[in-house]
C-alpha distance (Angstrom), angle and dihedral (degrees) to the residues before:
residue distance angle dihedral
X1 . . .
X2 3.53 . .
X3 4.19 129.8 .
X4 3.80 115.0 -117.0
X5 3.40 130.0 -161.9
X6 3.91 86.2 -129.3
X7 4.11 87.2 79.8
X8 3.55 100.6 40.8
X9 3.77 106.1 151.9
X10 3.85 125.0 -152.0
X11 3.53 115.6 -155.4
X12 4.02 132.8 -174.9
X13 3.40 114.9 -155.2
X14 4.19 134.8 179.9
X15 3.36 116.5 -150.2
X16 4.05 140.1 -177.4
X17 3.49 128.8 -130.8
X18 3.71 101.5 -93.2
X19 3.88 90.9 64.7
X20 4.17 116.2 88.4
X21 3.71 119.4 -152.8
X22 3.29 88.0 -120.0
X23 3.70 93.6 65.0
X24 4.04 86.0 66.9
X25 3.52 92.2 46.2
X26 3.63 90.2 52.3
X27 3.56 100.8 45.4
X28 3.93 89.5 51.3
X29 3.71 89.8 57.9
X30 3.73 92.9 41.0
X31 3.98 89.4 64.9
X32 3.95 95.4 45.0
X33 3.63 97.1 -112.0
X34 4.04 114.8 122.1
X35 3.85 129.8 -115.6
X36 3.74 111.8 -119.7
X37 3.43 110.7 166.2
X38 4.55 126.0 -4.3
X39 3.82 103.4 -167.9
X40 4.10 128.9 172.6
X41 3.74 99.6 -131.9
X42 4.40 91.4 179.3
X43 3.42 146.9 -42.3
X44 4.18 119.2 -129.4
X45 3.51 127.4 153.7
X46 4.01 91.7 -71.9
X47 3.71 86.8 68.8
X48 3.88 136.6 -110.6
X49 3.72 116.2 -10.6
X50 3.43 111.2 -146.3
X51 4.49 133.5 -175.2
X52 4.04 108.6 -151.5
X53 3.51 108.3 179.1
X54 3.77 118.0 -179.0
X55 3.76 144.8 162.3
X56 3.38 128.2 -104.3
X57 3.83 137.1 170.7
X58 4.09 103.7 -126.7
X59 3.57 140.9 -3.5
X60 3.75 93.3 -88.5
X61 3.50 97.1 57.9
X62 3.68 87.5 42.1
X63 4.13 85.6 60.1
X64 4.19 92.1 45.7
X65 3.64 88.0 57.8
X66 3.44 91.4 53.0
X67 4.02 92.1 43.0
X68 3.74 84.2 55.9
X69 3.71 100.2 49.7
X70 4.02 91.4 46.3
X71 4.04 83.1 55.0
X72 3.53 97.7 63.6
X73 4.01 117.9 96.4
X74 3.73 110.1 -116.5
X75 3.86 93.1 26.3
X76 3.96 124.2 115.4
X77 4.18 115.5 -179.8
X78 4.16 105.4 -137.6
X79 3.65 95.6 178.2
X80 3.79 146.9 -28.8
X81 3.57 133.6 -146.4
X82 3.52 145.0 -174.3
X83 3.41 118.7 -130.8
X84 3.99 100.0 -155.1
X85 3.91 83.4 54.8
X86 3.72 93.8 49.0
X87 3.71 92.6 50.8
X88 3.72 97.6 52.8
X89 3.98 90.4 48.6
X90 3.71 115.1 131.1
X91 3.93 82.6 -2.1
X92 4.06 132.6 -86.2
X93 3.04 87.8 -92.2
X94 3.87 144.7 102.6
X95 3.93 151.0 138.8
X96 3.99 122.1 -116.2
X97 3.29 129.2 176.0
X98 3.46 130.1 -125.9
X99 3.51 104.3 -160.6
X100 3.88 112.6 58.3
X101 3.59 117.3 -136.2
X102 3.71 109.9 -154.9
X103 4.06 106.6 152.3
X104 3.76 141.5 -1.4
X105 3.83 91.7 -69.9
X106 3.72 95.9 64.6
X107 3.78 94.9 38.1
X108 3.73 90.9 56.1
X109 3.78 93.8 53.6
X110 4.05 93.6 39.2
X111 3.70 89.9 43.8
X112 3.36 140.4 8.0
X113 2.93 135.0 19.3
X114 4.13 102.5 9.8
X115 3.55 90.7 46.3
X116 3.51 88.5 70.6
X117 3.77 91.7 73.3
X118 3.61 86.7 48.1
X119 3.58 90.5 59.7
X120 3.68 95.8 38.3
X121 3.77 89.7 56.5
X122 3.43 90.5 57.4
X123 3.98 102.7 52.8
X124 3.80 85.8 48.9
X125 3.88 90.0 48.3
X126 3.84 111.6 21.5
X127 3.89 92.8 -173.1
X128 3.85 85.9 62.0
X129 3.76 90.0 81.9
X130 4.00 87.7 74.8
X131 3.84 86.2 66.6
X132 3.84 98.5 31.1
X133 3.41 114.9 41.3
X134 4.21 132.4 34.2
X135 3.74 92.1 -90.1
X136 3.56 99.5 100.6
X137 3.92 100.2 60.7
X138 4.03 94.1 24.2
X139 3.91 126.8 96.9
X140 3.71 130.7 -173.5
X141 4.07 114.5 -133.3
X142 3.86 99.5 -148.8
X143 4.01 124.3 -165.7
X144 3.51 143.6 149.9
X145 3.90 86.9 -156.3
X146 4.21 83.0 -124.3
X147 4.14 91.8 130.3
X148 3.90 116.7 28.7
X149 3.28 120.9 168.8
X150 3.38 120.2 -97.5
X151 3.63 89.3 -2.5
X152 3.84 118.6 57.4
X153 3.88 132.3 -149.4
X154 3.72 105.0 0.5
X155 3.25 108.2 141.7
X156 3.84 144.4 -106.7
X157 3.88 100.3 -76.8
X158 4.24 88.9 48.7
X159 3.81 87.7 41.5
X160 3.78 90.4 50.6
X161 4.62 94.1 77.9
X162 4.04 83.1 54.7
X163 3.87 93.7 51.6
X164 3.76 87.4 41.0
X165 3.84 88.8 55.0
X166 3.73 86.2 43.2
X167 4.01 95.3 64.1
X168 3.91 86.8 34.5
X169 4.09 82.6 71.1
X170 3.72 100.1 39.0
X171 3.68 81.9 56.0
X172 3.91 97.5 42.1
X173 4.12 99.5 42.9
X174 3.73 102.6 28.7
X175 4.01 111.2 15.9
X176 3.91 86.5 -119.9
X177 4.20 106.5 153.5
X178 3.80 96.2 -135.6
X179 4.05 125.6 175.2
X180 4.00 118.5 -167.3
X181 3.92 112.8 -125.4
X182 4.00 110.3 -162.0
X183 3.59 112.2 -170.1
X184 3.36 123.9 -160.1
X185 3.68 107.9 -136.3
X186 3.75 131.9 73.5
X187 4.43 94.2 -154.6
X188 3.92 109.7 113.7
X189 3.48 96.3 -142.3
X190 3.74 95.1 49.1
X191 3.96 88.7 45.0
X192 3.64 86.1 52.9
X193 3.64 102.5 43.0
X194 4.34 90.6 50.8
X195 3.95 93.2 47.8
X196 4.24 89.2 54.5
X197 3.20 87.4 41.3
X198 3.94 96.5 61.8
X199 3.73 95.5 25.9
X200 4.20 87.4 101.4
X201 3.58 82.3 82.8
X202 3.82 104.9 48.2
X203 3.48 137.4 59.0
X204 3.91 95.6 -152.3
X205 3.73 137.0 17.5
X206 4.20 122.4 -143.9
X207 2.93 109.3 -164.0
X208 3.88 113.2 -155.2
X209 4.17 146.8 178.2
X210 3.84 87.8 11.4
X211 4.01 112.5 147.2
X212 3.20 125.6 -125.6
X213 3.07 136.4 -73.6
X214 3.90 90.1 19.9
X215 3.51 87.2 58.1
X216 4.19 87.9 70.5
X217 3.26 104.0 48.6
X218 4.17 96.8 43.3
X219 3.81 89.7 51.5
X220 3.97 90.9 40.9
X221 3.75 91.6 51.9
X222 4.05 94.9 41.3
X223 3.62 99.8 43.5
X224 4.36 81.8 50.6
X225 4.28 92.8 40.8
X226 3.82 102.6 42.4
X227 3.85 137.7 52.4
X228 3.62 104.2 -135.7
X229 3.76 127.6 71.0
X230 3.49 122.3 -71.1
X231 4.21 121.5 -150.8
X232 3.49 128.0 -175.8
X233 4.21 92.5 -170.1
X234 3.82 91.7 -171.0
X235 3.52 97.7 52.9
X236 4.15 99.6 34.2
X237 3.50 107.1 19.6
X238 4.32 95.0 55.4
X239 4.18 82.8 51.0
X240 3.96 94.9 47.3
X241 4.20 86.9 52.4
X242 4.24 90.3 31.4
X243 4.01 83.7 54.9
X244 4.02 97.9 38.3
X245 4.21 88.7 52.7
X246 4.07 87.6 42.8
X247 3.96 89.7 60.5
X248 3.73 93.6 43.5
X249 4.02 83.7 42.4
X250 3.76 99.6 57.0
X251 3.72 91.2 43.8
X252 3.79 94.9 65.8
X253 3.86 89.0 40.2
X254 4.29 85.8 46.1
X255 4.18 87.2 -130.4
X256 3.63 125.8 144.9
X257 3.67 120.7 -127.3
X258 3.69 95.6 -132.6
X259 3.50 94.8 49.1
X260 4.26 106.1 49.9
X261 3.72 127.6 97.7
X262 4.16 101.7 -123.7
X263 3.86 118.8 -160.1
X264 3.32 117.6 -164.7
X265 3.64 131.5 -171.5
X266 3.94 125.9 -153.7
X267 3.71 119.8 24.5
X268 3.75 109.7 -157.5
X269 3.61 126.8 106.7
X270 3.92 99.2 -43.7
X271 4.42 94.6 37.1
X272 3.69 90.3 49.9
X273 3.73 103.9 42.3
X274 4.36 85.2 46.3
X275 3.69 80.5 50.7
X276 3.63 102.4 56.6
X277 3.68 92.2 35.1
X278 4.58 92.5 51.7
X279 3.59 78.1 51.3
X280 4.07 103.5 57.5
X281 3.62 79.6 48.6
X282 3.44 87.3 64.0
X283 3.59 111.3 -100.3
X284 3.66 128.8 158.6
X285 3.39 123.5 -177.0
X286 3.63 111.5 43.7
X287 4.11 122.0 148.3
X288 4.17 112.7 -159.8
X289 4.05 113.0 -146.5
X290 3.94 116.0 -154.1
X291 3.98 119.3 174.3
X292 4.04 89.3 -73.3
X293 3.46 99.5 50.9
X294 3.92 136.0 -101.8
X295 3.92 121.6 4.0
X296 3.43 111.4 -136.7
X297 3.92 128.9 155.5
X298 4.00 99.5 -96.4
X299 3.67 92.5 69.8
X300 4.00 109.7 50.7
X301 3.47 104.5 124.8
X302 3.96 116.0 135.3
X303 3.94 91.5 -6.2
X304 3.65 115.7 152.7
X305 3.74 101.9 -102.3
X306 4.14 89.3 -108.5
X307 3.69 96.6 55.1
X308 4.15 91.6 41.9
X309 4.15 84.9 56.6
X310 3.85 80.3 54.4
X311 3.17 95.0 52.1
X312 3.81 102.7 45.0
X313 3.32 96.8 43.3
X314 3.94 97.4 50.5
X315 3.21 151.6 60.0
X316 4.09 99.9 44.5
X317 4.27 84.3 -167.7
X318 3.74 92.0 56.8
X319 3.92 93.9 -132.1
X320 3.68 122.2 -167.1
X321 3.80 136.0 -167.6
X322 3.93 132.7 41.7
X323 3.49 136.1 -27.9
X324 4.06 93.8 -102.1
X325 3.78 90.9 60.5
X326 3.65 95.2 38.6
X327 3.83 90.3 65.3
X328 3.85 95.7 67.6
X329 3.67 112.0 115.4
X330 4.15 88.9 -0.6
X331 3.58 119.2 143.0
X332 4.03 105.9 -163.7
X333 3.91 121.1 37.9
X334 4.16 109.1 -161.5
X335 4.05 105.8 177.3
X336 4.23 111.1 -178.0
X337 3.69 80.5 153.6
X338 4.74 129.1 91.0
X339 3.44 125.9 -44.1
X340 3.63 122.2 -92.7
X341 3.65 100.4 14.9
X342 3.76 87.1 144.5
X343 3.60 149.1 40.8
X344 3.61 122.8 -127.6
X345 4.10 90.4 -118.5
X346 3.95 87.7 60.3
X347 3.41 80.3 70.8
X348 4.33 97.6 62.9
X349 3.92 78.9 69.0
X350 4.22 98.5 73.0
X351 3.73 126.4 84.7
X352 3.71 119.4 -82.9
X353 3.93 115.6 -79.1
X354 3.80 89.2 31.6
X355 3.42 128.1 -171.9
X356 3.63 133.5 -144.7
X357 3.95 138.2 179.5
X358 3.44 112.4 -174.4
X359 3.33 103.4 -171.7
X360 4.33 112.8 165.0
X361 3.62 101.7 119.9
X362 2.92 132.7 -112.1
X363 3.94 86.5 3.4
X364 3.54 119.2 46.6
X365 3.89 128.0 -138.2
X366 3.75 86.7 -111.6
X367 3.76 128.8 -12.0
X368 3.18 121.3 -78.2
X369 3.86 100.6 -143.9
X370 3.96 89.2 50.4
X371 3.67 91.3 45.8
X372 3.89 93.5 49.0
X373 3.98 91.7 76.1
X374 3.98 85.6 64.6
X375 3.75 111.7 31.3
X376 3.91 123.7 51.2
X377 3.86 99.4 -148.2
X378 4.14 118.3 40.8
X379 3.90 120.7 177.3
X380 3.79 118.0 172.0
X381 4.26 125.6 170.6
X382 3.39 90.3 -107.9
X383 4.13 124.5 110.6
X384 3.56 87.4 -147.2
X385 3.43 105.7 69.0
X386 4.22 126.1 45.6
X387 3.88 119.0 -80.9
X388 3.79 109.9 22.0
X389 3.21 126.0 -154.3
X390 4.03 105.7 -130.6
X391 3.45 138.1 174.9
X392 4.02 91.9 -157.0
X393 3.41 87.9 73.4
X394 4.07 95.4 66.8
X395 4.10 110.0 21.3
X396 4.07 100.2 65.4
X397 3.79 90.0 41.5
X398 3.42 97.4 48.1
X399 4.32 100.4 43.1
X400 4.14 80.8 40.0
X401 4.11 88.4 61.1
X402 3.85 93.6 35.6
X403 3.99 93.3 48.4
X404 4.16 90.7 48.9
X405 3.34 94.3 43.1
X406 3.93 92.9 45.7
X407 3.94 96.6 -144.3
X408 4.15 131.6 146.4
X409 3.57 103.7 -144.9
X410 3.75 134.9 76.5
X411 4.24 105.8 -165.0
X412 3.58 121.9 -166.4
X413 4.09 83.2 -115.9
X414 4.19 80.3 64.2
X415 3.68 90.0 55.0
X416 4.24 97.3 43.9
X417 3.70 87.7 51.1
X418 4.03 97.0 46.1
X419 4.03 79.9 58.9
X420 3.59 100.4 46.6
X421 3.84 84.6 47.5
X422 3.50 94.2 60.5
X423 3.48 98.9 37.8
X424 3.83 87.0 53.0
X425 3.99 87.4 60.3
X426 3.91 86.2 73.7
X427 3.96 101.7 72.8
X428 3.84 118.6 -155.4
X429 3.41 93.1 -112.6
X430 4.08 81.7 64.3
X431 3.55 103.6 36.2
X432 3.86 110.6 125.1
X433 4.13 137.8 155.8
X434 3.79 74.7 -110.9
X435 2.95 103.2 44.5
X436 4.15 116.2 40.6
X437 4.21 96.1 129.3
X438 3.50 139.0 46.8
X439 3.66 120.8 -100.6
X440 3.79 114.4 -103.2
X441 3.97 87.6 -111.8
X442 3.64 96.6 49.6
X443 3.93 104.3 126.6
X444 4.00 91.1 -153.8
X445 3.51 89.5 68.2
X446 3.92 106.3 75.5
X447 3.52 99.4 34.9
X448 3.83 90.4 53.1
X449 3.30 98.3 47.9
X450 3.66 89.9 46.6
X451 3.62 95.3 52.4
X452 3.90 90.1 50.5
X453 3.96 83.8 55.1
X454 3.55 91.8 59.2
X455 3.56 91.2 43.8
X456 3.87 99.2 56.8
X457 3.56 89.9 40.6
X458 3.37 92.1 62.0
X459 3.56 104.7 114.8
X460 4.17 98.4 31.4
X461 3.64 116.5 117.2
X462 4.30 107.7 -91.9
X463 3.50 135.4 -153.0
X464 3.80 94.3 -135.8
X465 3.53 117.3 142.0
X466 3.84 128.1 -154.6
X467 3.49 119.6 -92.7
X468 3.74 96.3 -124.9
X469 3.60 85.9 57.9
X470 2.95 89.9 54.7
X471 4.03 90.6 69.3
X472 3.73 92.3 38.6
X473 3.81 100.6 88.4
């Protein structure tokens, strides 16, 4: 099992004079874990203070290293600490201003009374709020905390770190001011009714963590009611980054698009939307695989209406059976789906040059180093292994193109070209079967994508008000 930087440990230890540093550093490596940092924080008459921080991979692991340490003569434990605690203390989170308000001149322009022509302005001139007010750079993170990754239905308050971390990167990639909104109800209509009612404030609404098939209809309904951009990220922004790899994918394997068999496994919210989105790219021959095996249009009967689209509108071969047999002859494996569904030798079955993105987090549908001795290209949604699969390479991008260009409407044409976008980040020169997406911290990313936005957009209906309105307040 492999160390993450999601368990690192910090640990402050006192020892005497009969204990070496090295000791520590040897224990540490003893139990598996791996030495990030050995600092002297002091010395007092207790002895040598000293900060280990290390990695480990889980919380039990975590607790032998610090079994180990309390084992050695001459060693005393003072304290230990997880560091993916301490960062979420008090939240990631805050609220700065940008104007400063230093004496009575800046509070009456801020406040009252000149913000009353501010606000004045604005109910003569709705639109006005895009150059008034936050709304045009500011994004609302919405989730009921029913479908978290990794982790299922756990609620709004548990969902609430993830949509913290969520504005954290619209912030980080794509200077987006984003502010997570965790509601606590799971009823559609309610759900619905609360996000309209708030949207005054945004100019664009991800939605996020949602389960299936609630997810559909809220986002249907929202992107229909309001007049801001609506974005369900789990659904849209894992098949903008599933397509961009694809395209980088079939180049290194010299396969056509149009011409592959595509298997993919799990058709809820992510599965479908990666679906629909391989397909405007002009795929053909793509089979969906739910927990009964292959959709296909002789077997509709009391399907939710998302999954019967599915399964009218693909698999051209009509395939039946499971996934396992469904692989023969296939030559791209996409699993949004459970960990472990396969075993690396189901893999020997596909088509030469095979492709697979196994993409259950943080267990993949099969594992990747088993798989590797079959298929040429592997991409999983895991840092730890070559070519991951992550959303932070669409979602800032994309709301950073739709906020500057100030339009309502997110097409599947605004999708395709956020893919090819980030696919074109990878140059040919760079191209590799390790190497067929950007790395999360690639700074081409956003502004590409963004500038593809604004491209696409082109010809929507804007917001954008004249200049010399502008001055006319």
């Amino acid at each position: 099992m492999r160390v993450s930087p999601s368990y690192t440990v910090a640990i402050r230890v006192v020892v005497d004079d009969t204990v070496n540093t090295m000791n520590l550093v040897e224990v540490v490596s003893e139990v598996g874990a791996v030495l990030t940092a050995l600092d002297i924080a002091k010395a007092d008459a207790m002895g040598m203070h000293i900060d280990i921080t290390a990695d480990c991979h889980d919380s039990e692991h975590r607790r032998q290293l610090v079994e180990a340490l309390e084992e050695l003569p001459g060693v005393t434990i003072l304290s230990v600490a997880d560091s993916t605690f301490l960062a979420h203390m008090g939240g990631k989170l805050e609220v700065k201003t940008k104007i400063p308000v230093k004496n009575r001149r800046d509070l009456s322009r801020v406040y009252t009374p000149g913000v009353a022509r501010v606000s004045t302005a604005i109910a003569d001139t709705p639109d006005k709020a895009y150059l008034l007010t936050m709304k045009s750079n500011t994004v609302a993170v919405v989730s009921d905390g029913s479908a978290v990754l990794g982790l299922g239905d756990i609620g709004p308050a548990a969902a609430l770190p993830v949509m913290e971390g969520k504005a954290v990167l619209f912030k980080e990639f794509a200077d987006v001011d984003a502010w997570p909104v965790v509601l606590d109800t799971n009823d559609v209509d309610e759900i619905v009714n609360i996000v309209k009612a708030i949207a005054p404030a945004y100019g664009g609404i991800n939605l996020e963590d949602i389960s299936a098939p609630r997810c559909f209809e809220i986002e249907e309904r929202l992107r229909n009611e309001l007049d801001i951009p609506v974005f369900h990220d789990d659904q849209h922004g894992t098949a903008i980054v599933v397509l961009a790899a694809l395209l980088n994918a079939l180049k290194v394997v010299g396969k056509d698009i149009s011409e592959v068999r595509i298997v993919v496994a799990g058709v809820g919210a992510a599965g479908s939307a990666i679906i629909k989105l391989l397909m405007a790219q002009g795929a053909k021959d793509i089979v969906g695989y739910g927990r009964t095996g292959a959709l296909h249009a002789g077997d509709v009967e009391g399907m939710h209406p998302s999954r019967r689209w599915l399964a009218e509108h693909t698999n051209p071969r009509g395939v039946t059976g499971d996934l396992r047999s469904g692989l023969k002859d296939a030559d791209v494996f996409i699993g949004v789906s459970a960990g472990n569904l396969l075993d690396p030798e189901d893999i020997a079955q596909m088509a030469d040059g095979a492709i697979v993105f196994a993409l259950s987090n943080p267990t993949p549908e099969v594992d990747p180093a088993g798989a590797s001795k079959y298929a040429k290209v592997i991409a999983t949604g895991r840092s730890d292994y070559p070519n991951q699969i992550n959303n932070v390479l669409a979602f800032p991008g994309l709301f950073r193109g739709l906020l500057d260009a100030r339009v309502s409407e997110i097409t599947t044409e605004v999708l395709r070209v956020c893919a090819v976008a980030i696919a074109g980040v990878v140059s040919e020169r760079e191209l590799d079967a390790n190497y067929i997406i950007p790395g999360v911290f690639d700074k081409r990313v956003a502004p590409a994508v963004s500038e593809a936005v604004r491209k696409a957009v082109k010809d929507l209906p804007t917001r954008e008000i004249p200049v010399q309105e502008h001055m006319n307040l």
